[in-house]
C-alpha positions as CSV (number, residue, x, y, z in Angstrom):
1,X,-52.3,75.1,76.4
2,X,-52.1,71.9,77.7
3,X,-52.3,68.7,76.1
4,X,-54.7,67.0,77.9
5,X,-57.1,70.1,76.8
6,X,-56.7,69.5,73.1
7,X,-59.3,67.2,71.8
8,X,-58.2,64.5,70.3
9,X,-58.7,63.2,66.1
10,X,-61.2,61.1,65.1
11,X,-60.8,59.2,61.7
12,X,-63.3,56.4,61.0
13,X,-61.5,52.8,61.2
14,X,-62.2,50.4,58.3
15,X,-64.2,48.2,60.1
16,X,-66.6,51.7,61.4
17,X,-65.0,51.6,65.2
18,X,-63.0,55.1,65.8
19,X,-59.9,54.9,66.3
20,X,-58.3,58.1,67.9
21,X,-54.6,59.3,67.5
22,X,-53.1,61.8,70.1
23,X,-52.0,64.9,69.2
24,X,-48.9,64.6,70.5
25,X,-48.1,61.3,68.1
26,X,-49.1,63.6,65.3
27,X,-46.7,66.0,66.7
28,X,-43.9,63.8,67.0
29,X,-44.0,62.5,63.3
30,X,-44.2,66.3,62.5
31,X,-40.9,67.2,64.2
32,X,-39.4,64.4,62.7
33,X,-40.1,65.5,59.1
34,X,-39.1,68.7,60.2
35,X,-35.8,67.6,61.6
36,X,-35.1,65.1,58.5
37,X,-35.6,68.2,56.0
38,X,-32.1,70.0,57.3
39,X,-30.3,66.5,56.5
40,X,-28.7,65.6,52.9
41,X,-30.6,62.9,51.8
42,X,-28.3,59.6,50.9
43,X,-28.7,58.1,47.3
44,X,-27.3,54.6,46.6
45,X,-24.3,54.4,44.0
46,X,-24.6,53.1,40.5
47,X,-23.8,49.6,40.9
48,X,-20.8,48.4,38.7
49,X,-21.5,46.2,35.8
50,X,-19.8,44.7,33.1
51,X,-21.7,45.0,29.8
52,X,-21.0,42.9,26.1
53,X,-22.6,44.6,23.2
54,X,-24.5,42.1,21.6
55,X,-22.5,41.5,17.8
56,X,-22.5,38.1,15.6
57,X,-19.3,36.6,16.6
58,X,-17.7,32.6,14.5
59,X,-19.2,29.8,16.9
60,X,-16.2,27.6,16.2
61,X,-17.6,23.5,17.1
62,X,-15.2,22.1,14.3
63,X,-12.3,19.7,15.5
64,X,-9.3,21.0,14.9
65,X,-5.6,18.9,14.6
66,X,-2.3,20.2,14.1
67,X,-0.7,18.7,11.6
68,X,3.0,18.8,10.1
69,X,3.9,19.0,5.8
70,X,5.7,16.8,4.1
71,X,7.3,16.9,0.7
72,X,5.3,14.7,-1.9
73,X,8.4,12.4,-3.2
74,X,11.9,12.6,-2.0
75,X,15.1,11.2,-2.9
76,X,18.8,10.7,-2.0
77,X,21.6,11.1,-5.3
78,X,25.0,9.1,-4.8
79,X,27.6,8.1,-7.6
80,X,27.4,4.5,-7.5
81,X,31.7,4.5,-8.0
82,X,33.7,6.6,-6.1
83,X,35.8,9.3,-8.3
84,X,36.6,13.3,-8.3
85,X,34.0,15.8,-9.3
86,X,34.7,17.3,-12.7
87,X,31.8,19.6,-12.7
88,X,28.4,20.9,-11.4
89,X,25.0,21.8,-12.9
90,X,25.0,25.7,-13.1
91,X,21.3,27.1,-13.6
92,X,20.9,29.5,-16.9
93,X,21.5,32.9,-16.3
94,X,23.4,32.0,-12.9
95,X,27.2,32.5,-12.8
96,X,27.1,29.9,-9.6
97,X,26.8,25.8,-9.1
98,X,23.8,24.6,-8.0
99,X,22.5,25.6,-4.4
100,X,19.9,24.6,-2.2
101,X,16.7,25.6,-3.2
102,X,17.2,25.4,-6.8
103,X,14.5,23.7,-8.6
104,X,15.6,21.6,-11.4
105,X,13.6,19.8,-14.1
106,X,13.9,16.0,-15.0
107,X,16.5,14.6,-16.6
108,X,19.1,17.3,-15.6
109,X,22.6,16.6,-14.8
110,X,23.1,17.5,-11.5
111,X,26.8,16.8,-11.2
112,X,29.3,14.7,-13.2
113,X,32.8,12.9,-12.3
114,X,36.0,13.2,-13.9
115,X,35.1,10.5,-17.2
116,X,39.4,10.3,-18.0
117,X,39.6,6.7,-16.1
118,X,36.4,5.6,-16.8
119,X,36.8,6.3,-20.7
120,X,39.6,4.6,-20.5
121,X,38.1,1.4,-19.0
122,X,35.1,1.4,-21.2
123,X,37.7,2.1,-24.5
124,X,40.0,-1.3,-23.4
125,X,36.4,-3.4,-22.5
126,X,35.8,-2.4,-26.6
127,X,39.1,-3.3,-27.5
128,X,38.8,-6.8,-25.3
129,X,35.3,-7.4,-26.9
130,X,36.3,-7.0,-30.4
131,X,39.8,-9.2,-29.8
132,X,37.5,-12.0,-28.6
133,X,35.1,-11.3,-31.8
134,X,37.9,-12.0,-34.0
135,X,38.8,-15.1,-31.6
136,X,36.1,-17.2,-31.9
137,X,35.6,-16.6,-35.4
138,X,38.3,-18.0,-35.7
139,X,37.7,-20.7,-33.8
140,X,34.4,-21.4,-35.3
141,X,36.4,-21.9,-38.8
142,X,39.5,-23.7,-37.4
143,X,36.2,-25.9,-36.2
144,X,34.4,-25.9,-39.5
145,X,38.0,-27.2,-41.3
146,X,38.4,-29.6,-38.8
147,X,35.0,-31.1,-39.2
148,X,35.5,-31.4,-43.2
149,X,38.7,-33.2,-42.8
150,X,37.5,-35.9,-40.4
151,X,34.1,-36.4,-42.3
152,X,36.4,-36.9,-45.4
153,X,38.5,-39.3,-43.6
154,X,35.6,-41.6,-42.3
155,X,34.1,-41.6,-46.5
156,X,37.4,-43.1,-47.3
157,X,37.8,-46.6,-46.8
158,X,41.2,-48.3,-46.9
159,X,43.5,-45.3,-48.6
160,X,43.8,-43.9,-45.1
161,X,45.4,-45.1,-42.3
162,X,43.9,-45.1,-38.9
163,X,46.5,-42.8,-37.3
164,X,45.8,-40.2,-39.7
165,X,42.0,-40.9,-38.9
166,X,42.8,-40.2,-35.3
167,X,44.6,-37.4,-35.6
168,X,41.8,-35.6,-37.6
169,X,39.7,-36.5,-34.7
170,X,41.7,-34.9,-32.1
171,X,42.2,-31.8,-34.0
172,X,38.5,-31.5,-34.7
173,X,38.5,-31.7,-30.5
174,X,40.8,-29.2,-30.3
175,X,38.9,-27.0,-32.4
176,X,35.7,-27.2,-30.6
177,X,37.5,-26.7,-27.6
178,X,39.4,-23.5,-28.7
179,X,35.9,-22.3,-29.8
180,X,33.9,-23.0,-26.6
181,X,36.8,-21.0,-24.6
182,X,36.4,-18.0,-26.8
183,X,33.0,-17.8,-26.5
184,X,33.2,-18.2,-22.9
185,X,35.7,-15.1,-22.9
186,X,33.7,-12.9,-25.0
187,X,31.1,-13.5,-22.7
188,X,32.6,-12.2,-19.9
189,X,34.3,-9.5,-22.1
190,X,31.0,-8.5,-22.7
191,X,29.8,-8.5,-19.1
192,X,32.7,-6.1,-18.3
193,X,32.3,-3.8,-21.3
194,X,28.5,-3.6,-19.9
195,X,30.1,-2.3,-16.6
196,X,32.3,0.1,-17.8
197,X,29.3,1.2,-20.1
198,X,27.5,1.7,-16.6
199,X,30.2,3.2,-15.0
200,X,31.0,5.6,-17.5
201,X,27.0,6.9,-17.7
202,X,26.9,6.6,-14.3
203,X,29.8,8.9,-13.6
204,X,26.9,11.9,-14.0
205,X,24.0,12.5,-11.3
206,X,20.6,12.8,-13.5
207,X,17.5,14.4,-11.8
208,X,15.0,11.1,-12.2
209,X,11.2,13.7,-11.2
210,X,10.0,17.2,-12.4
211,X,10.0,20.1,-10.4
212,X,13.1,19.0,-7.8
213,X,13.8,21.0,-5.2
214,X,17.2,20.5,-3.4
215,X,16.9,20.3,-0.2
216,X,20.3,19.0,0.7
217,X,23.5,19.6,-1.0
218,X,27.1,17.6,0.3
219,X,29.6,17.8,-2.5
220,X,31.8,20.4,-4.0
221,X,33.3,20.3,-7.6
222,X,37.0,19.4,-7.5
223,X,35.7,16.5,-4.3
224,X,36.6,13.2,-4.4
225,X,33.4,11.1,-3.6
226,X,33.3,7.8,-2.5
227,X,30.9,5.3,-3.8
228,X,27.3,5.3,-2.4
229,X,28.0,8.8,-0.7
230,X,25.5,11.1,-0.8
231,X,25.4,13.9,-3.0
232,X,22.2,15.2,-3.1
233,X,18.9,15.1,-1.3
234,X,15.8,16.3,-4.0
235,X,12.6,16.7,-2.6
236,X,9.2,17.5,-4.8
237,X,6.9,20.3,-3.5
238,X,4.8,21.2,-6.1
239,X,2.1,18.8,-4.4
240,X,2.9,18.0,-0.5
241,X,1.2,15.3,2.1
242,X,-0.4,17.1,5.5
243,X,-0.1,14.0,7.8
244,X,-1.7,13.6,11.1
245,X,-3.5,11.2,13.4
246,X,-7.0,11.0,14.6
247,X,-8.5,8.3,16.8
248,X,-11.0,6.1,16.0
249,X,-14.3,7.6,16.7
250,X,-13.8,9.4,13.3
251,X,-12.9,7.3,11.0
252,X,-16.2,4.6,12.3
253,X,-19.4,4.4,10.0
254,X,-21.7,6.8,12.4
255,X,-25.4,5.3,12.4
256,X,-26.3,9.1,13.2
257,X,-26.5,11.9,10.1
258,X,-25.4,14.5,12.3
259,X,-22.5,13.2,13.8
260,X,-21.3,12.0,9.9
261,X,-19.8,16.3,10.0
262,X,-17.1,15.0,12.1
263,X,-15.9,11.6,10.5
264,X,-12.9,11.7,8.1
265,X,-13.2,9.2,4.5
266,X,-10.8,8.8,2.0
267,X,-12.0,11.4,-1.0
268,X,-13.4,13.8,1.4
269,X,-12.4,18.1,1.3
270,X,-10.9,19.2,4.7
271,X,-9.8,23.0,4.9
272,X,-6.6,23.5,6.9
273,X,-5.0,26.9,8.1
274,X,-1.6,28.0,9.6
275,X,0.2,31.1,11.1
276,X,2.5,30.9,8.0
277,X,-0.3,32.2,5.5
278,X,-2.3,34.0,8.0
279,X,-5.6,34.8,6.6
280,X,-6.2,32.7,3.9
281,X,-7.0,28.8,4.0
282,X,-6.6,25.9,1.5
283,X,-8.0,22.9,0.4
284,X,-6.8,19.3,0.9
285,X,-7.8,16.0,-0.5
286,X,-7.8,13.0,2.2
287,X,-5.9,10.1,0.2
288,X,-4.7,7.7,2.4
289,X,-5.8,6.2,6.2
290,X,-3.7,3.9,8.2
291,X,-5.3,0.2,8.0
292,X,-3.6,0.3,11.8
293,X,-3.3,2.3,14.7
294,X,-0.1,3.7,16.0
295,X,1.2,1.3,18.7
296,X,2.0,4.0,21.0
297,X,-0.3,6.9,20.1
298,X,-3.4,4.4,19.4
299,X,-4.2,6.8,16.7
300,X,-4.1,6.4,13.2
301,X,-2.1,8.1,10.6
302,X,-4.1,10.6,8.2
303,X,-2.7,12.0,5.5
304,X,-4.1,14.7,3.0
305,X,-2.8,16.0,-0.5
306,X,-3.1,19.1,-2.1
307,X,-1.3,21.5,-4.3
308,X,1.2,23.6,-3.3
309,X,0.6,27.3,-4.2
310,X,3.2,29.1,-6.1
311,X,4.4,32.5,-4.8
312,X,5.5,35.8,-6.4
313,X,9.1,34.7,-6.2
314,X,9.2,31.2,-7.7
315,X,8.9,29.6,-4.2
316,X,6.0,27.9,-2.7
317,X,3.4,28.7,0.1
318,X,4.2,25.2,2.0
319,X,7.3,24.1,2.7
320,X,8.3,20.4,4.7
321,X,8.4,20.7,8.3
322,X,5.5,23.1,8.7
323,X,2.7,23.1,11.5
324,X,-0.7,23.4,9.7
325,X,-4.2,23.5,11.3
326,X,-6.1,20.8,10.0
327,X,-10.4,21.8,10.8
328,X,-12.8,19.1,10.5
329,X,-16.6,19.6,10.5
330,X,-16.3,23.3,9.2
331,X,-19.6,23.2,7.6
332,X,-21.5,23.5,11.4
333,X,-19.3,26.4,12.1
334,X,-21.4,29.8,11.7
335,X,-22.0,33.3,13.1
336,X,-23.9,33.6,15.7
337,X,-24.9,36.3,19.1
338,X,-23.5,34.7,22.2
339,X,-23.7,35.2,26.0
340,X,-22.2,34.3,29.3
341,X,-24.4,31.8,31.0
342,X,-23.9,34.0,34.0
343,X,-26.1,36.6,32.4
344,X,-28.9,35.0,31.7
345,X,-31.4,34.9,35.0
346,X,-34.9,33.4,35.3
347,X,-37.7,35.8,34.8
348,X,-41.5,35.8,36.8
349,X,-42.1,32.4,35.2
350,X,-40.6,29.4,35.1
351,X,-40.3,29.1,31.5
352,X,-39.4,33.0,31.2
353,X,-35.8,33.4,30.8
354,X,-34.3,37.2,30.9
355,X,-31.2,39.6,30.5
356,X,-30.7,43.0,31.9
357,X,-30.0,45.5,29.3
358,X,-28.2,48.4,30.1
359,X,-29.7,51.6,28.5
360,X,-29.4,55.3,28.9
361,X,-32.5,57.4,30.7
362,X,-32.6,60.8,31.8
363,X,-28.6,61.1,31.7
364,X,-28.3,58.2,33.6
365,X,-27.4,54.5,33.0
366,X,-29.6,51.9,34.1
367,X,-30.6,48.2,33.7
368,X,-34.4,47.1,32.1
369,X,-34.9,43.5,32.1
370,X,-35.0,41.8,28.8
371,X,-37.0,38.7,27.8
372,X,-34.4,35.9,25.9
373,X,-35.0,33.5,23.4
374,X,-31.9,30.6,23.6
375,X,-30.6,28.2,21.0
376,X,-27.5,26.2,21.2
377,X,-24.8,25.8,23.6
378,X,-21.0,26.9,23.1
379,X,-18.7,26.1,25.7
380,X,-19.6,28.2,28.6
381,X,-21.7,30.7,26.3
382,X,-25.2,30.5,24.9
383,X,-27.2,31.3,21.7
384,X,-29.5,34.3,21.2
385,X,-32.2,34.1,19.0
386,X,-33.1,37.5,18.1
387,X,-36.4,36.3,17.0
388,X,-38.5,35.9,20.1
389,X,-36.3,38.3,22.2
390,X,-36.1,41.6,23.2
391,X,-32.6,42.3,22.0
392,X,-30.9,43.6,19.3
393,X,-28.5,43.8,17.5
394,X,-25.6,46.5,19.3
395,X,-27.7,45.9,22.9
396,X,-25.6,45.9,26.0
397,X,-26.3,43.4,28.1
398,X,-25.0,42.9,32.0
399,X,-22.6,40.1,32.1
400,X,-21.3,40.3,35.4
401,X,-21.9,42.0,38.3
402,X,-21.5,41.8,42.2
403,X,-24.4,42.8,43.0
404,X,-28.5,41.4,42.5
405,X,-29.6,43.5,39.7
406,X,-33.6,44.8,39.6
407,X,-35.5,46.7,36.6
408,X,-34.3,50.6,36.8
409,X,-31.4,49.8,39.1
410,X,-28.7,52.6,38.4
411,X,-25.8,51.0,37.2
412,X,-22.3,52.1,35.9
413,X,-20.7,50.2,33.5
414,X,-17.3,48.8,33.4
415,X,-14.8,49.2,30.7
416,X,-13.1,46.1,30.2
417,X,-9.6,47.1,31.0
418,X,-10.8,48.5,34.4
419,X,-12.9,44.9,35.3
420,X,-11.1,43.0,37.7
421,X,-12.4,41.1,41.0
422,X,-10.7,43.0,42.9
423,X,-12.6,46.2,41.1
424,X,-16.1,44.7,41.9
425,X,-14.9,43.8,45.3
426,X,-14.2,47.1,46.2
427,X,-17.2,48.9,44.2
428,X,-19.3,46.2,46.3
């Protein structure tokens, strides 16, 4: 049968007018369904994704400033004359000298020089002082004597002669003179027996503060030390200064109640951290703010107190010389969800903001889109307010991709040790 004897379809048009199609179109749509049912048909791969599980995570907007410990008083010991070291401080129960690291209470003797020479000296100052007592008593009678006979002389009138009268005089002189010179020697007798009083106390080191530490030890018993040498650096850790500098936007008088979080004032609590006592934190006391900056740094010099923690062992938590973390403006640190910027997009309004969740249907992972409610920014991330959105807690939400992503797109998510540009380059 021919073509031209098949009569053609009629189908009524929407505007009424019949419109015919030819049998052989109708034949050649036919044979290509026909032909297109043999072939495999071609489904688009999953498109690679990187999710984040939506968890509360510490939104850290504190300041933070390393910051170095220092011990709070420390002190140098040297013998103020030289002489050799009879002896040591040896801690009870220890069969040793004194070390480094030994803590030592006030008023111990820390070391002590030979006291053979220095006895000596202060014995023969005694001896000198007590000859010269003696002396000017003597004098002062000898001047006393004198003083009767001439007073005599002058209440006699005629019986004596005026050489006799003279020579009371002169010995009278003599005597005050004698007595001025002793007293002028036991003066300095004096002086010198209140040196070698000096010396010989001073021939022992005392510890002048509770709770010393030495830090520093530089003599030996049996050395012979020269005067002014040191001996002993002490050093008190029971409290210890965290010093550090901060510039001058926070230690102003804000005008603004929210900014007051990040401003430093003497009296104020400041938490600080280290690597050293990992996990814990501790509390220090701000007591002292340079009047003036630091000519070179232009900051100025902070410095916070607080106690020193005792360990197990006798020792202490902080020790001079460590690197602390000082955080200021904790109190607007808090947990919160947060989110890549890069996965939020814009939804079908202008004000509608969304996020592709990925979720699990019919065996297969794909992406449904997700209205979002923002609140603050963090760096390069954003706030999600759970209230208002259409998250939850433990979502997974598309965070990168290479691709556009649509409602219901198949997707295959990334783990993150497989995500790399170069794996979403190639996925692409």
């Amino acid at each position: 049968m021919k073509t031209s004897d098949v009569e053609p379809f009629r189908a009524p048009s929407r505007l009424g007018t019949p419109v015919y199609l030819s049998c052989s179109l109708g034949c050649l749509f036919l044979g290509a369904a026909v032909s297109g049912c043999d072939e495999p048909r071609v489904e688009r791969a999953p498109v690679p994704v990187r999710a984040k599980v939506l968890t509360p995570e510490d939104a850290v907007v504190s300041s933070r400033f390393s910051a170095s410990v220092e011990p709070l008083q420390t002190t140098d010991l040297a013998f103020k004359l030289h002489g050799t070291v009879q002896r040591l401080h040896r801690p009870s129960g220890l069969d040793r000298d004194v070390q480094v690291g030994d803590v030592l209470a006030k008023g111990t003797v820390i070391a002590e020089l030979d006291e053979g020479d220095l006895r000596r000296a202060k014995a023969g100052a005694e001896a000198r002082v007590a000859q010269l007592d003696a002396r000017v008593a003597t004098a002062r009678d000898s001047l006393e004597i004198a003083t009767r006979v001439l007073v005599r002389f002058e209440e006699t009138s005629g019986s004596v002669s005026e050489v006799a009268r003279d020579d009371a005089a002169a010995k009278r002189v003599a005597a005050a003179g004698e007595l001025a010179s002793a007293e002028h020697a036991l003066a300095d007798a004096r002086v010198q027996l209140d040196q070698a009083s000096d010396d010989y106390v001073n021939r022992q080191l005392i510890v002048p503060f509770d709770n010393a530490t030495v830090a520093e030890k530089r003599i030996e018993s049996g050395e012979r030390k020269a005067a002014h040498e040191v001996a002993f650096r002490l050093i008190d850790i029971s409290k210890v200064h965290v010093t550090f500098g901060v510039t001058d936007t926070m230690i102003g008088d804000p005008a603004f109640g929210w900014s007051a979080a990040d401003r430093i004032h003497l009296g104020q609590r400041i938490r600080i951290t280290a690597d050293a006592f990992e996990g814990r934190a501790l509390e220090a006391v701000v007591t002292k703010i340079a009047p003036q900056a630091d000519a070179q740094t232009r900051t100025f010099l902070t410095e916070l107190t607080l106690t020193n923690p005792a360990l197990s062992d006798g020792q202490r938590l902080l020790r001079p010389g460590m690197i602390v973390t000082v955080h200021i403006g904790t109190e607007n640190d808090r947990r919160v969800m947060l989110l890549p910027m890069a996965a939020i997009h814009r939804g079908r309004s202008a004000d509608e903001l969304i996020v592709y969740e990925a979720v699990t249907e019919d065996g297969h992972e794909v992406v449904r889109a997700r209205k979002v409610a923002l609140g603050g920014v963090y760096d390069n991330q954003v706030e999600v307010v759970l209230a208002g959105s259409e998250l939850r807690q433990g979502s997974r939400v598309v965070v990168t991709t290479a691709e556009r992503l649509t409602d219901g797109a198949h997707v295959r998510v990334l783990r993150e040790s497989n995500l790399s540009p170069a794996t979403l380059s190639e996925a692409k």
